[in-house]
C-alpha positions in Angstrom: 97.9 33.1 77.2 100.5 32.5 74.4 100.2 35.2 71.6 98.9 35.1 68.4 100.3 33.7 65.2 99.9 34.0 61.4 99.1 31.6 58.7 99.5 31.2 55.2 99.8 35.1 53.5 98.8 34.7 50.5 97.8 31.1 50.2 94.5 31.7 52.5 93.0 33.1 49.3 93.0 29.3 48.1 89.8 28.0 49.2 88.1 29.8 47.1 84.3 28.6 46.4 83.5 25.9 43.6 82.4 28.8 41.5 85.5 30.9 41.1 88.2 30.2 38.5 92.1 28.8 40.0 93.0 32.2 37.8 91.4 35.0 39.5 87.4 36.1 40.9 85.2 35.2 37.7 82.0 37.3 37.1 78.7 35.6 37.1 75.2 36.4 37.6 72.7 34.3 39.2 68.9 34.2 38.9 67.3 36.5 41.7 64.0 35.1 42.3 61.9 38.2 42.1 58.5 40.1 42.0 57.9 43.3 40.8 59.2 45.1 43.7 62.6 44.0 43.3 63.0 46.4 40.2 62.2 48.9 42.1 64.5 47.9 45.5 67.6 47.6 42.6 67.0 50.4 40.3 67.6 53.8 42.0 66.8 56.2 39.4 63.3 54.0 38.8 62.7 54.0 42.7 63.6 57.5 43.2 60.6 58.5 40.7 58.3 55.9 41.6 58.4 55.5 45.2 60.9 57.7 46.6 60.7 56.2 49.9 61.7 52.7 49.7 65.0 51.7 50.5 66.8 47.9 50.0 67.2 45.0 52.5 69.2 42.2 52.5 68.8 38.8 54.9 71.4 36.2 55.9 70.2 32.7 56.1 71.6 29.3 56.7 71.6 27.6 53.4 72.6 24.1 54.9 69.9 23.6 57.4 66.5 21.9 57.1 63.8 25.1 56.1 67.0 27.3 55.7 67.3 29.7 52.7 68.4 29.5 49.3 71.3 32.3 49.4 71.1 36.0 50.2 67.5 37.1 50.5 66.8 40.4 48.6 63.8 43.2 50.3 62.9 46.6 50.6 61.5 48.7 53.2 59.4 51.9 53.4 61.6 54.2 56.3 58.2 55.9 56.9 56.6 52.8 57.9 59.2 50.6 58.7 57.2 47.6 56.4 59.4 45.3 55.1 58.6 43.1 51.2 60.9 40.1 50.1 61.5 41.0 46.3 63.6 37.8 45.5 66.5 35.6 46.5 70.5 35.9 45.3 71.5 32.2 44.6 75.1 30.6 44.5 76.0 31.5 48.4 76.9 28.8 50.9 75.8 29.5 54.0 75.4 33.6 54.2 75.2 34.3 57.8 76.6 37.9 57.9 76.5 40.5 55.7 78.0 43.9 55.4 77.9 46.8 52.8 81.1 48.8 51.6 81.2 52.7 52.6 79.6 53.3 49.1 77.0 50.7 48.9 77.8 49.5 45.9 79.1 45.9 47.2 77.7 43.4 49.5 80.1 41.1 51.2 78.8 37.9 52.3 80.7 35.4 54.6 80.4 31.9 53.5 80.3 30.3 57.1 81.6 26.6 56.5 84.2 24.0 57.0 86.2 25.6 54.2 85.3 29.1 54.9 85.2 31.9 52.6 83.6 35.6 51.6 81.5 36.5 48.4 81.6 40.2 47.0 78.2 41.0 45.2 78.0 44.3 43.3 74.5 45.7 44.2 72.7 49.0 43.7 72.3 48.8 40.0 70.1 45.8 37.8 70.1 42.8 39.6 72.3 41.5 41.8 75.8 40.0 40.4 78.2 37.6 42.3 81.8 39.0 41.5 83.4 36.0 43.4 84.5 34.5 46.6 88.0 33.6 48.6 89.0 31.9 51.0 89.1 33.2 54.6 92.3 30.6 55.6 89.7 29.4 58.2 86.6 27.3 59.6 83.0 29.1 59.9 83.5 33.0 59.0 80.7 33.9 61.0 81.4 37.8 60.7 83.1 40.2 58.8 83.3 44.4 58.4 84.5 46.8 55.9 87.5 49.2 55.9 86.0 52.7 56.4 88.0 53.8 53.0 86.8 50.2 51.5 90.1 49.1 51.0 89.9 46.0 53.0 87.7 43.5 54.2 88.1 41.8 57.5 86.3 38.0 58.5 86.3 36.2 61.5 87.1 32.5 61.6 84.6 31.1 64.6 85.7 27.9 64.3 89.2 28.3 62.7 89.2 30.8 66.0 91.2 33.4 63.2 90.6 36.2 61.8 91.3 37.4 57.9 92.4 40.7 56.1 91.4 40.7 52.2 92.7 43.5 49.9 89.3 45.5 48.0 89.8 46.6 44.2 88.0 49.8 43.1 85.6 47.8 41.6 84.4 45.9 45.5 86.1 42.4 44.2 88.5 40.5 46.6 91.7 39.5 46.1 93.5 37.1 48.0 93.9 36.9 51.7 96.8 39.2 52.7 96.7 38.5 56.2 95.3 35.8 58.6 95.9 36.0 62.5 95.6 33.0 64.3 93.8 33.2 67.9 95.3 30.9 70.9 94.2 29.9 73.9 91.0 28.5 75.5 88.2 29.0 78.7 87.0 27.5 81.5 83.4 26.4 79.3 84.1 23.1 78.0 81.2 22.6 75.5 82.6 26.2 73.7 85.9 27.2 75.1 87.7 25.0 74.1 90.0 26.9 72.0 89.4 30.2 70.3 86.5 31.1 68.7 87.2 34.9 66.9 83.2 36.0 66.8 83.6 39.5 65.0 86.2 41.8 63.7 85.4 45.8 63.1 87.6 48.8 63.0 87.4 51.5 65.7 85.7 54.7 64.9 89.3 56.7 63.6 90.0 53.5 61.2 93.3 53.0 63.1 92.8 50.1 64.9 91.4 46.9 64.3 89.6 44.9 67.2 88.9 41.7 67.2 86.2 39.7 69.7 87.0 35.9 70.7 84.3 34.1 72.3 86.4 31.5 73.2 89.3 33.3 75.0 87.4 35.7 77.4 89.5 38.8 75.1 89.5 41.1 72.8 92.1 41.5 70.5 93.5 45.4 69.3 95.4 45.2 65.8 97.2 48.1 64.6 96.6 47.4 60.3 99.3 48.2 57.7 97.3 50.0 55.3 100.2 49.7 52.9 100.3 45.7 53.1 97.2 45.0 54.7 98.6 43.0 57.5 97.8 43.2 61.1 100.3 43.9 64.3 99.0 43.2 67.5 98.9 46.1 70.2 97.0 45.3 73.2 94.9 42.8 74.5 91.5 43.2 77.0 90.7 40.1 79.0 86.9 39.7 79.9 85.7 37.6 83.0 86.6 34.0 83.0 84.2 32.2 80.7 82.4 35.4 79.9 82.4 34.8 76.4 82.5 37.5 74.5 80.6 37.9 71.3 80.3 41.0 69.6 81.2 44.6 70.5 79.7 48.4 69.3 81.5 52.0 70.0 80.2 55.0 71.0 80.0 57.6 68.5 82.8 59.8 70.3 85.3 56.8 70.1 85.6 56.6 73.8 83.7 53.9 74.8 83.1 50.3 73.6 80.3 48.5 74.4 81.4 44.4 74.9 78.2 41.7 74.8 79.1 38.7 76.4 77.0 35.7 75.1 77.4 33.2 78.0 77.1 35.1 81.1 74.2 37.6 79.3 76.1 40.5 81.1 77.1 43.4 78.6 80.2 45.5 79.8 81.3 49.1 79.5 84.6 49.5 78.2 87.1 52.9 78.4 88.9 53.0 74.6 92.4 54.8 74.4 91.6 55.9 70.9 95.7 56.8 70.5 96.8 53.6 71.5 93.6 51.1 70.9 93.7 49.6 74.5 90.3 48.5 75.9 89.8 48.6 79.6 86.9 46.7 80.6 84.8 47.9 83.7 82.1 46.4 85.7 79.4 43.7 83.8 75.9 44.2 83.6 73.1 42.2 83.0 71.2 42.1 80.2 68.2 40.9 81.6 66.0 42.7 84.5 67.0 41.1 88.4 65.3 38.1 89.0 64.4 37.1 85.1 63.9 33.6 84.3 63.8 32.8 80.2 62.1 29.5 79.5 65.9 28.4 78.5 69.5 29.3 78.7 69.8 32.8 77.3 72.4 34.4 74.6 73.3 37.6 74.1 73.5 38.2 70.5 73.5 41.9 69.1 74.6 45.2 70.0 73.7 48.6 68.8 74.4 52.6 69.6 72.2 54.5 68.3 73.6 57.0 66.2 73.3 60.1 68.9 75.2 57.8 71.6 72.2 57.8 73.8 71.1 54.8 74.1 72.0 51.1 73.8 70.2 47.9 72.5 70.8 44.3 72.8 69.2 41.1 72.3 68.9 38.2 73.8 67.8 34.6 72.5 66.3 32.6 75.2 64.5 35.2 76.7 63.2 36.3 73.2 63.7 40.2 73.9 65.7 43.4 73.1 67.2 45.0 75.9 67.5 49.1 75.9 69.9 51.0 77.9 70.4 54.3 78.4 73.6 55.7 77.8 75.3 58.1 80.2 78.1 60.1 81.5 79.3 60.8 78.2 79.2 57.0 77.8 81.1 55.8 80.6 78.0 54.5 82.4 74.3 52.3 81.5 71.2 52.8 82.9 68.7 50.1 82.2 65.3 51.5 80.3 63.2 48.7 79.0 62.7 45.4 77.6 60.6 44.8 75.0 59.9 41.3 73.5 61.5 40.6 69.8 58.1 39.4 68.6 59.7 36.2 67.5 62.0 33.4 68.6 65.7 33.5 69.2 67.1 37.5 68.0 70.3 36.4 66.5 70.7 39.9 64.8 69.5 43.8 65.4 70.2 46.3 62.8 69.0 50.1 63.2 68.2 52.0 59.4 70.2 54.8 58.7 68.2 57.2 60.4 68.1 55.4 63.4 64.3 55.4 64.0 64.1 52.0 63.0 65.4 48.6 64.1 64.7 45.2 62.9 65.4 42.1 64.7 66.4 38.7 63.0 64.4 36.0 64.7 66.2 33.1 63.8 64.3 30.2 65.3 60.7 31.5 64.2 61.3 32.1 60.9 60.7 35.8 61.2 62.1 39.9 61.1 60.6 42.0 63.0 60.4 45.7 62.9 60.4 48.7 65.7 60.1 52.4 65.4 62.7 53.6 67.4 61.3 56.7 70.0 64.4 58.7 69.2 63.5 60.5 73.2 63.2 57.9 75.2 65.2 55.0 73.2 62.0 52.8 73.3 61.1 50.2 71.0 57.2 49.7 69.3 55.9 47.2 67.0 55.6 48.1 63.4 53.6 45.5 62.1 53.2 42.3 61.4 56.7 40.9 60.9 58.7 39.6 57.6 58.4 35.5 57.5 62.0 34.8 56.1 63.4 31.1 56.3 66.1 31.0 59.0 66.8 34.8 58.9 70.5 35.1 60.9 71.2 38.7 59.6 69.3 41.7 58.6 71.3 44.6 57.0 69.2 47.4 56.2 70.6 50.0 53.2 
């Protein structure tokens, strides 16, 4: 496999979105669509007095697609509970399929998943909801991106573009343009998606020194060492997965040891050793995600992947079979032990999120219009409903604050 090149430093910042000025990120506000919960989900100081308990929520949507939504959707939550309330809808996004808060959780970052691809910062937290502007990603179809740990940078992966994107973050959460863009080569043995790359997801390891980088379309995973001085990325080492595998998304352990690979076509998730010195990733033996001799009423996906925040046990989801698999995690996380699988309570879990805590975890149901939440049984690692779910058009994200 030929290695990887860069484009355009500097110039990938120039598609930015309709909305933004040639000069720079302009600052506008949009109308949030709300009821009288939203003051309470953006206020902190009013929610701390009146209802100390309920913490914001925000939803990724497809804004293109028949029934999608109309940008970012706004919620709240009660942790106690786990009951989710829409309070209102952030306009002016294309396409807001993933979503990710900076370390302080002042700023949301959106990716703006289309032809000319690009990622919104919103400054959140405080009033309603403002849009400080988008750029360019340099790529086709951002379909994830992830914050520095410091919150210095913000990294995007280019599905289609089959790229991935470094943006420098001022002090204030805005974007400025694209310092570095990585461009993926090579291709699989699935025709219908492997036909070139396909970068899926992009996250710093647990120390912040690496950057990794998952490519659906490649069978590998990617290890960047970043500049933090010029926010560009060196390549280190490269993990190949099984031959059309396709690798989607990945999650570490808590003790930086262990990576956790999902691989979306073969539903097998795979236990990877992590050199946290050097960043290599040395896959080891593929599991399925699905209990021996499963049949879903159609092809299933692998979507999501979680740790909880003890390291003990592992979730995934899986579209097609409509479920959330949960794994328990063992040998210090070298090894998986299957637990249970428990049904998403809707169709198609493109997303799972766990709350801070970690006794909660919501699942994005994207083809039945719904989010479901679980209480999480912190002993066992098993999942039970509670309540009825959140209808949400075309819900592709849930990030839970």
């Amino acid at each position: 496999m030929s290695s990887d090149t860069r484009t355009g430093t500097g110039a990938a910042g120039s598609a930015d979105s309709p909305a933004d000025s040639d000069s720079g990120l302009s600052r506008r506000r949009f109308t949030v669509l709300a009821g009288a919960g939203v003051a309470a989900a953006a206020l902190p100081g009013t929610a701390a007095r009146a209802a100390p308990a309920v913490r914001p929520a925000y939803l990724g949507t497809y804004t293109a697609q028949p029934g999608g939504g109309a940008g970012i959707g706004l919620a709240s939550y009660r942790p106690g509970s786990g009951r989710l309330t829409p309070t209102g809808v952030l306009g002016g996004v294309a396409n807001p399929s993933f979503l990710a808060l900076s370390p302080d959780g002042r700023t949301l970052y959106a990716v703006d998943e289309r032809a000319e691809g690009a990622v919104t910062a919103v400054r959140v937290g405080r009033g309603a909801p403002e849009v400080l502007g988008s750029r360019g990603t340099g790529g086709a179809d951002p379909c994830h991106l992830s914050v520095h740990p410091g919150g210095r940078f913000l990294f995007s992966a280019n599905y289609t573009g089959g790229s991935v994107c470094v943006h420098p973050v001022g002090r204030d959460g805005t974007l400025g343009e694209a310092c570095d863009v990585v461009q993926h080569k090579g291709s699989g043995p699935d025709p219908e998606r492997q036909a070139g790359p396909h970068a899926h997801m992009v996250v710093m390891d647990p120390a912040g020194r690496y950057v990794l980088a998952v490519d659906l379309g490649t069978d590998t995973v990617h290890t960047y060492r970043l500049d933090t001085g010029s926010g560009r990325l060196q390549e280190r080492s490269r993990a190949t997965m099984r031959p059309g595998a396709g690798p989607r998304h990945l999650a570490f352990h808590p003790s930086g040891t262990h990576a956790y690979v999902v691989n979306e076509l073969d539903s097998t998730v795979v236990v990877c050793d992590y050199d946290r010195r050097t960043g290599a990733l040395t896959p080891g033996t593929p599991r399925p995600t699905l209990p021996p001799g499963t049949e879903p009423p159609e092809r299933n996906y692998p979507a999501g992947v979680l740790v909880s925040p003890d390291g003990r046990y592992l979730y995934v989801s899986n579209r097609g079979h409509d479920s959330v698999a949960v794994f328990a995690v063992e040998c210090g996380g070298a090894a998986l032990r299957p637990v249970s699988v428990t049904p998403s309570g809707g169709s198609y879990p493109r997303h799972i999120a766990l709350d801070p805590s970690g006794t909660l975890l919501f699942a994005a149901n994207q083809k039945s219009g719904s989010v479901t939440t679980f209480r999480v049984d912190r002993a066992t690692g098993g999942l039970s409903s509670a309540g009825a779910p959140l209808t949400a058009p075309i819900p592709v994200c849930v990030l839970p604050g």
